[in-house]
VMD Tcl script that draws the C-alpha trace (Angstrom):
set ca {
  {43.07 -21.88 -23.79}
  {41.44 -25.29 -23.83}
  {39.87 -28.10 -21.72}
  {42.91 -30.65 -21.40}
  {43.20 -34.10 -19.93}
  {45.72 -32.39 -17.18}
  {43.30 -29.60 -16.09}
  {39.89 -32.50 -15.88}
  {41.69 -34.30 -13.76}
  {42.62 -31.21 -11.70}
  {39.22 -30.36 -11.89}
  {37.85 -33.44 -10.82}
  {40.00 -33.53 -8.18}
  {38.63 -30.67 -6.63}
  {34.97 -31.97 -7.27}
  {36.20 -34.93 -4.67}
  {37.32 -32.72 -2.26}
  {34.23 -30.74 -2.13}
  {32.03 -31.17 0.82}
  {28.79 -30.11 -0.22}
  {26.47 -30.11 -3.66}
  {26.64 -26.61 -4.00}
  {30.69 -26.55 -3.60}
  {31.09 -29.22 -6.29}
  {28.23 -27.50 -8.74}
  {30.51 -24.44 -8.09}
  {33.63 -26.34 -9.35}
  {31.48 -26.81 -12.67}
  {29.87 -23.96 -13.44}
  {33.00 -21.44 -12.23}
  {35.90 -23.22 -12.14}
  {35.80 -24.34 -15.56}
  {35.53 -21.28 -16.86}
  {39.50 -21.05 -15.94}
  {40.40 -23.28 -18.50}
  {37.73 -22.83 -21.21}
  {36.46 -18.99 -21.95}
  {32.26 -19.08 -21.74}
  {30.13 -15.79 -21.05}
  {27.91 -17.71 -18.31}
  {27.16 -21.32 -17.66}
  {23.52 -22.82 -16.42}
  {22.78 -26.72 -14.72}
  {19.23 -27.55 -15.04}
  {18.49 -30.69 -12.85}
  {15.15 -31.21 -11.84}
  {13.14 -28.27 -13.13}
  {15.98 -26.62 -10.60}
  {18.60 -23.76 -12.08}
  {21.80 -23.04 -10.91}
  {23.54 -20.59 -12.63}
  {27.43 -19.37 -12.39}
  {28.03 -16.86 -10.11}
  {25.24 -17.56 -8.11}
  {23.63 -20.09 -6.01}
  {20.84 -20.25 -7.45}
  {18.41 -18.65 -10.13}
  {15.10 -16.91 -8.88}
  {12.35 -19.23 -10.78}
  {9.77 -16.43 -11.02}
  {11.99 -13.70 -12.22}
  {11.71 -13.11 -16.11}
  {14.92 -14.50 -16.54}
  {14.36 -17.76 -14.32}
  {11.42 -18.43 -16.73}
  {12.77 -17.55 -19.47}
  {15.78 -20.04 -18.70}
  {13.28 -22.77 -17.86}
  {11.74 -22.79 -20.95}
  {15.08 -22.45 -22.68}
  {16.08 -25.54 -20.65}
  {13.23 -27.58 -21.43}
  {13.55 -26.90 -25.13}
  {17.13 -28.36 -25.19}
  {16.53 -31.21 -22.44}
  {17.53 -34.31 -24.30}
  {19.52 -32.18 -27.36}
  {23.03 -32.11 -27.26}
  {25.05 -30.02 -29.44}
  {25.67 -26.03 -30.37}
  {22.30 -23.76 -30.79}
  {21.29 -20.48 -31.26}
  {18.75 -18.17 -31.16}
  {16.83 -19.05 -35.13}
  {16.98 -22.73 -33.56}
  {13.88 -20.95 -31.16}
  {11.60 -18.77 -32.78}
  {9.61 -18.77 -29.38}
  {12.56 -17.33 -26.96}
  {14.33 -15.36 -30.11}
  {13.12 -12.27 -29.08}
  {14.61 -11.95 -25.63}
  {17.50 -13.81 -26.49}
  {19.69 -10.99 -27.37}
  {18.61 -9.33 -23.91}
  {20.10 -12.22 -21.74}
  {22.65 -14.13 -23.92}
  {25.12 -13.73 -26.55}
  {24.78 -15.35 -29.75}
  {26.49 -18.91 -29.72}
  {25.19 -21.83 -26.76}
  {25.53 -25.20 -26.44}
  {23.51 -28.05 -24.49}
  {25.01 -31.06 -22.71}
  {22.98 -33.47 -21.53}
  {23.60 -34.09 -17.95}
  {22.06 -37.14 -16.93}
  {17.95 -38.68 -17.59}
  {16.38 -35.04 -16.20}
  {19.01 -32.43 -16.58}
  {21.29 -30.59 -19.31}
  {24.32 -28.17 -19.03}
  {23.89 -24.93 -20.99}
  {27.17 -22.81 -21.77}
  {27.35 -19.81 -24.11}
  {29.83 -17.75 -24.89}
  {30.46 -14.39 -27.90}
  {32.20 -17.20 -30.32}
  {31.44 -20.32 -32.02}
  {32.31 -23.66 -30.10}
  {34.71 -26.13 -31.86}
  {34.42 -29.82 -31.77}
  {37.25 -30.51 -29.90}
  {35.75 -27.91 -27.24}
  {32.55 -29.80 -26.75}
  {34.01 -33.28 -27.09}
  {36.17 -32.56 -23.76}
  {33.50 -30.40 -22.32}
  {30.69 -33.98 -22.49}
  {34.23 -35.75 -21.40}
  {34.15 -33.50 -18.14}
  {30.53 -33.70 -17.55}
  {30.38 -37.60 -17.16}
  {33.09 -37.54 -14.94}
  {31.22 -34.60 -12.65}
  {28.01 -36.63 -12.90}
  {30.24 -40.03 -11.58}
  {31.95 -37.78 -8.94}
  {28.79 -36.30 -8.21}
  {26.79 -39.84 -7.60}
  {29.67 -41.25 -5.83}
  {29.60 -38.69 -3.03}
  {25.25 -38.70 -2.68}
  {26.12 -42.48 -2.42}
  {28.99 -42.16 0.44}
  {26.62 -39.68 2.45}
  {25.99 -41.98 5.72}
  {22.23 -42.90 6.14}
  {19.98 -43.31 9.09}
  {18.30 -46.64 8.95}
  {14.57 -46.59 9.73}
  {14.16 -49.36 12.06}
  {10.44 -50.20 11.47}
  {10.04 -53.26 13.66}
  {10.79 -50.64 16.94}
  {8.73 -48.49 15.28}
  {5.99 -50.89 15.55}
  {6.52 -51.90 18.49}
  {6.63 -48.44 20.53}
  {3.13 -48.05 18.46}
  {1.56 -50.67 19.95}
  {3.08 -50.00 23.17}
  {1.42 -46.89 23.46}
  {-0.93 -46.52 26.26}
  {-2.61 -42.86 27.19}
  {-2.92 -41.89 30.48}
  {-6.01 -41.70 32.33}
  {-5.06 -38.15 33.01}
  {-4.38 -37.18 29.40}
  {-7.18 -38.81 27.91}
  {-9.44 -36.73 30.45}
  {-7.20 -33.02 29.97}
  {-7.73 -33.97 26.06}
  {-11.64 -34.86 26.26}
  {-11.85 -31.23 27.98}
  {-10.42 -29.46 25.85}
  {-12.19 -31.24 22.89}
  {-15.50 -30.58 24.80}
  {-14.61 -26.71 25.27}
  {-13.67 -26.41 21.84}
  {-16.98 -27.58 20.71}
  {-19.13 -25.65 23.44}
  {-21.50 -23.13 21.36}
  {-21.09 -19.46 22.06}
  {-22.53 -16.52 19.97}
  {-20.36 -15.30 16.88}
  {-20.68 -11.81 17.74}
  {-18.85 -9.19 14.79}
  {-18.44 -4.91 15.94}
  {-18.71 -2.48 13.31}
  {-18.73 1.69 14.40}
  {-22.40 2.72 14.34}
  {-24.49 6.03 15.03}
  {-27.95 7.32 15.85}
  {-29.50 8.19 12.96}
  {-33.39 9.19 11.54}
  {-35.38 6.26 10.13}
  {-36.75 8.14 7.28}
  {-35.71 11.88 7.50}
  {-37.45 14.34 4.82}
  {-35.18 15.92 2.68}
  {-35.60 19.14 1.38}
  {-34.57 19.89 -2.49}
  {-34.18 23.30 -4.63}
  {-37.29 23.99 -6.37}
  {-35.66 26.48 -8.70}
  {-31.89 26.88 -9.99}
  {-30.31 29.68 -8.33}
  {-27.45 30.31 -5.90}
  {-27.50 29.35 -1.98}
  {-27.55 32.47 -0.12}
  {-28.62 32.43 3.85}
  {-28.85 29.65 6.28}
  {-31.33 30.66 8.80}
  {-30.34 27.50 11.70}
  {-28.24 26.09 13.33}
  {-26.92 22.02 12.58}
  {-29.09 20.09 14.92}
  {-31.47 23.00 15.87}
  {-34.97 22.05 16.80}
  {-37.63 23.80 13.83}
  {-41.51 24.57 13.68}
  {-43.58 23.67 10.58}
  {-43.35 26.28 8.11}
  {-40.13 28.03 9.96}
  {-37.73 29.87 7.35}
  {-35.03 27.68 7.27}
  {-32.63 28.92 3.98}
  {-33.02 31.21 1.54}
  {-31.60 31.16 -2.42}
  {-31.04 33.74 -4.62}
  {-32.88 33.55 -7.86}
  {-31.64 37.12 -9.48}
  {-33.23 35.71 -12.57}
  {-36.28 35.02 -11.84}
  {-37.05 38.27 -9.48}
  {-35.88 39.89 -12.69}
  {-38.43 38.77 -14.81}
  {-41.17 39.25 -12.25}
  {-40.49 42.88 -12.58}
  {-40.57 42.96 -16.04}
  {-44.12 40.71 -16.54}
  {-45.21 43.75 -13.50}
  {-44.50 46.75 -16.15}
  {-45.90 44.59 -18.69}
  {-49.39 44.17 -16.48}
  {-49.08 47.46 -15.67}
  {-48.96 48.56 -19.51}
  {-51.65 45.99 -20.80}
  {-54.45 47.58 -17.78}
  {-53.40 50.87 -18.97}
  {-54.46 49.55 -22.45}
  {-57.19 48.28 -21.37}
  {-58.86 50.77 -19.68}
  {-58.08 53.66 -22.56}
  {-59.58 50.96 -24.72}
  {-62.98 50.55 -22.47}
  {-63.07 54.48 -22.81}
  {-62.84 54.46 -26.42}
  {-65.49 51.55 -26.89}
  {-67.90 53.58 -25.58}
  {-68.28 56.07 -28.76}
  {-65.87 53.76 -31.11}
  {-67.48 50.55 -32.41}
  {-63.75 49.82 -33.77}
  {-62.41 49.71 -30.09}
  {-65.51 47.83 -29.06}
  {-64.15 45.01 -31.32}
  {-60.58 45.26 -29.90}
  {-62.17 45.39 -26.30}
  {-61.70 41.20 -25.88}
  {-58.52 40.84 -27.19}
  {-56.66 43.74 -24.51}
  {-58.93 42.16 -22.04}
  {-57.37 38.57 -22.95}
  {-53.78 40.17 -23.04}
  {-53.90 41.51 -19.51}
  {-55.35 37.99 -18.06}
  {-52.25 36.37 -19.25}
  {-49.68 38.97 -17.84}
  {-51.80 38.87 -14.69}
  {-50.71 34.76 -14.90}
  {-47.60 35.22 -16.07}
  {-46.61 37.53 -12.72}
  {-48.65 35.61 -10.15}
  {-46.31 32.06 -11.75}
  {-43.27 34.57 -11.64}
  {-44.25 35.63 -8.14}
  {-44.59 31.69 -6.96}
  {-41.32 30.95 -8.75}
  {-40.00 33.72 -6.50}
  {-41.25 32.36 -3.16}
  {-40.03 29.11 -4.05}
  {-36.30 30.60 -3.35}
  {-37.56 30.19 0.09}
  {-36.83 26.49 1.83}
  {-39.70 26.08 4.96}
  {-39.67 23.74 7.33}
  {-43.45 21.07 6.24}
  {-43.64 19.54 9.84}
  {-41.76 19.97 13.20}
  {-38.42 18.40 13.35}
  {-34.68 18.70 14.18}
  {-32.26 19.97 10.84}
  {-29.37 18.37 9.70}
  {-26.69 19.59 7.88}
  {-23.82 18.05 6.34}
  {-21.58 21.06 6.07}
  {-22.75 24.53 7.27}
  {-19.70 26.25 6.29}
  {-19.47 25.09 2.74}
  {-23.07 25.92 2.23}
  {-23.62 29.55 1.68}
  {-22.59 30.88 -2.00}
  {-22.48 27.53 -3.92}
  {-24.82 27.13 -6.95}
  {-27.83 24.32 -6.99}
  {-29.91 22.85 -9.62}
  {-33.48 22.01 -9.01}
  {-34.15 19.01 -7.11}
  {-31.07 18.94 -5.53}
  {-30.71 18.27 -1.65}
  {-30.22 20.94 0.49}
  {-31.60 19.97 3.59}
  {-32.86 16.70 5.70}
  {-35.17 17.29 8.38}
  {-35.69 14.70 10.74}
  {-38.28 13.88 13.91}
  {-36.45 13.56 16.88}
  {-38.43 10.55 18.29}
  {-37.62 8.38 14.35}
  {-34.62 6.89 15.54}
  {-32.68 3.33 14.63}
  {-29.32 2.57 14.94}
  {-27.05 2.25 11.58}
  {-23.57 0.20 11.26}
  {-21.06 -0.50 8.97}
  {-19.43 -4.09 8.59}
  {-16.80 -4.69 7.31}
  {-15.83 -6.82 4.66}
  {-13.72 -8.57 6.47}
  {-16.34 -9.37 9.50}
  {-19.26 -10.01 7.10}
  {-20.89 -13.25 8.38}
  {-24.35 -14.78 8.27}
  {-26.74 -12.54 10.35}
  {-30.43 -13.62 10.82}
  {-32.97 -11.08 10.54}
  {-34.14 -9.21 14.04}
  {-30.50 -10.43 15.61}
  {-29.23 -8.75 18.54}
  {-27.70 -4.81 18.40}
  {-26.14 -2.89 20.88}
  {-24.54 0.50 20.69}
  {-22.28 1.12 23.07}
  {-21.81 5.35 22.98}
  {-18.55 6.87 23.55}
  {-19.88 9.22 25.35}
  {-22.10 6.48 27.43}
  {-20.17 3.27 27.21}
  {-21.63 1.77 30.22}
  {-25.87 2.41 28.72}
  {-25.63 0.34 25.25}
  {-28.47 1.30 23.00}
  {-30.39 -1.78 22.37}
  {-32.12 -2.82 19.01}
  {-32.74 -5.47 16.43}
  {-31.40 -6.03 12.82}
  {-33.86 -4.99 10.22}
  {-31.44 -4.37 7.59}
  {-28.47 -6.35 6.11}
  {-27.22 -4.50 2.68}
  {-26.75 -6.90 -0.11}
  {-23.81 -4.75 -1.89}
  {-20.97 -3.27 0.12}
  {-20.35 0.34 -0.08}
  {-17.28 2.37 0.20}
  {-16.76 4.45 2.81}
  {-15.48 7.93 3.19}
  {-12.33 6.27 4.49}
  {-11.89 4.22 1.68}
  {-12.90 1.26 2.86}
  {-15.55 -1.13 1.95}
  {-18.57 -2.26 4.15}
  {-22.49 -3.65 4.52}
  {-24.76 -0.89 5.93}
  {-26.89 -2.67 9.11}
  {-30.01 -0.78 9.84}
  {-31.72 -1.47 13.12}
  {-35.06 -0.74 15.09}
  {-34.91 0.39 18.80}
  {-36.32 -2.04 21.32}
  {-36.93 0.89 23.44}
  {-38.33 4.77 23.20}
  {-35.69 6.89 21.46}
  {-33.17 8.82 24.75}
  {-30.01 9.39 22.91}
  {-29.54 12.58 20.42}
  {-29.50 12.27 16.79}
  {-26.04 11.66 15.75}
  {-24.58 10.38 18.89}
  {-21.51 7.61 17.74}
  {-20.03 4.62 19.18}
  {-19.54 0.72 18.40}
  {-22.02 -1.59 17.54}
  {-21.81 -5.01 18.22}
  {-24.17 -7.02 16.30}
  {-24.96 -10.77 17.40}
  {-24.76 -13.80 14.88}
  {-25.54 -17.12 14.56}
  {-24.15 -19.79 17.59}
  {-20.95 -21.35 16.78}
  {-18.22 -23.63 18.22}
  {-15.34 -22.00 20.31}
  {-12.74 -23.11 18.13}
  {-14.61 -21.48 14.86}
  {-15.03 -18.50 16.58}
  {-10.96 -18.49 17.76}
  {-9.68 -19.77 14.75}
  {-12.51 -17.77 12.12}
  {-10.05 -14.69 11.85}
  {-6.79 -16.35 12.05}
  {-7.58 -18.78 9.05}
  {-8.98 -15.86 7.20}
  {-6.23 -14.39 6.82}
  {-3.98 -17.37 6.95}
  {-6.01 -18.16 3.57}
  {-5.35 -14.61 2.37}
  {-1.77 -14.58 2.36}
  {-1.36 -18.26 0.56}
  {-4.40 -17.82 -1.71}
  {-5.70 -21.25 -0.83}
}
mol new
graphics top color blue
foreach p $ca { graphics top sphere $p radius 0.5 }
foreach p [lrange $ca 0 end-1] q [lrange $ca 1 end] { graphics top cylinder $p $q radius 0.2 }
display resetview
């Protein structure tokens, strides 16, 4: 089977009869391939692919690039090729092609790529470069036929300076202009809670085991109240062992006063048992503090909070690890969390108000004293800037309570704050 004069001009004759560029590109890439055996054939015109059997090649898929820098490799090269002619694209060659291609140039900016599982002959590409020119003169011919809309610049012109606004208009458009630049306050909500200003937290003093919580989450304490216990099985231990020592080293001690009184030899031992039984009496009053330490007391009046109550009982601490925070009812501020997404420019002492859930109508009022520098992730997941601020008032509202804060910025045209979100993520999703 071979490319003869007959079947070009039957060819060509369809490429005239063709309505659209995609119809006659079809009659070249695919309807060859009825008179000359290829695997696949690719146009390249204008850093654009079209491939056969398709419409057109997806530019960002590994084999779009892949064929683009194929293409520009043989732009301007006409002739067979393989895959040792490219060291660079050798290595996925095999993947996407077989062995033998050849390159046709197809006009100043474009080539035709064919390959196929045998060599090409002469004769083969000598009709194939005869077909091409005659697509390429078909092709021109009907761009050049396509009817054109003349751009009649002198009406154009005129209908320019013609053009006379309204009184109306101009006055709808200076309103809108002017409300689009009237300042209001960028205001940004983030969720927000009562919490202590600077609650005391209690740690472990000794490693042990957390047995017994003695209150309640949010239950009102004395200074000095028991509030947990641990258990230090280790320690209580070895104060009963440095006891029986103590114990021993008196009995020593007084058997040796006895003896010193006829027995210059014990008289000489006399300081040294005296000496042993002052360090076991230090050695059990430090085990004996080490054992009260197990204890966790409340140092000044306060409300207790705990994270999780139920969790709390039966899992081992180290020293100096938090157990408790115990916090004065009246040290209250408000804290927020902004997101990421609503971070903007807030002055110091701006505007806060918590509105409650359970008291949406009575917003806590207070002032930014706090704007985090790093963003923190949140249990959620998600990232925000922790706000801290000061009541403006006495503290009314429990310890805990939640709700949304909205936080007052800087003063900023309308149109900024409409269009501040939209554009945001409008500049997301393009990445400019």
């Amino acid at each position: 089977m071979s490319l003869s004069a007959e079947a070009t001009l039957q060819l060509l004759a369809t490429v005239r009869a063709a309505q659209t560029p995609a119809a006659r590109r079809f009659v070249l890439l695919d309807g060859t391939r009825a008179h000359l055996p290829y695997h696949a054939a690719v146009l390249w015109q204008d850093g654009a692919l079209f491939h056969s059997g398709a419409s057109q090649v997806d530019a960002h898929g590994p084999y779009g690039q892949w064929l683009q820098r194929l293409a520009r490799a043989r732009a301007g090269q006409a002739g067979p090729f393989g895959a040792q002619e490219l060291p660079a694209l050798a290595e996925d060659w095999a993947q996407w092609w077989p062995p033998y291609a050849l390159a046709l140039p197809a006009g100043a900016r474009g080539a035709l790529l064919l390959v196929r599982e045998m060599p090409w002959t002469p004769g083969e590409i000598a009709a194939l470069q005869e077909w091409l020119d005659l697509w390429l003169l078909a092709e021109q011919a009907a761009v050049a036929a396509q009817p054109r809309k003349a751009l009649d610049l002198g009406a154009l012109r005129d209908k320019v300076r013609g053009f006379r606004p309204r009184r109306r208009s101009m006055a709808v458009a200076a309103a809108v202009l002017l409300v689009l630049a009237l300042p209001i306050r960028l205001t940004v909500r983030a969720p927000g809670e009562i919490v202590p200003r600077e609650p005391t937290v209690l740690r472990a003093t000794v490693e042990g085991m957390a047995q017994r919580l003695l209150v309640e989450p949010n239950q009102v304490v004395k200074a000095g109240q028991l509030l947990a216990e641990l258990d230090d099985a280790q320690a209580a231990s070895r104060l009963q062992v440095a006891r029986q020592a103590l114990l021993t080293a008196e009995a020593e001690w007084r058997q040796t006063m006895q003896q010193a009184l006829t027995d210059a030899r014990a008289k000489a031992q006399l300081a040294v048992v005296q000496g042993r039984v002052a360090e076991k009496r230090t050695e059990v009053a430090y085990l004996s503090e080490q054992v009260q330490r197990t204890e966790v007391r409340a140092p000044h009046d306060g409300v207790v909070l705990v994270e999780d109550p139920g969790n709390w009982a039966g899992r081992t601490v180290a020293a100096g690890e938090p157990l408790l925070r115990l916090a004065r009812p009246e040290d209250q501020e408000v804290e927020a969390w902004l997101s990421v997404a609503d971070a903007v420019e807030l002055p110091p002492d701006s505007g806060m108000r918590l509105f409650l859930s359970s008291r949406p109508a009575e917003p806590v009022a207070a002032q930014l004293r706090l704007y985090a520098y790093e963003a923190a992730q949140r249990p959620d997941g998600t990232l925000a800037y922790r706000l801290r601020g000061r009541l403006e008032g006495p503290p009314r509202e429990r310890l805990g309570a939640r709700g949304t804060a909205h936080v007052d910025g800087a003063r900023v045209p309308l149109v900024y704050w409409v269009l501040r979100r939209p554009l945001a993520a409008l500049r997301e999703a393009l990445g400019w």
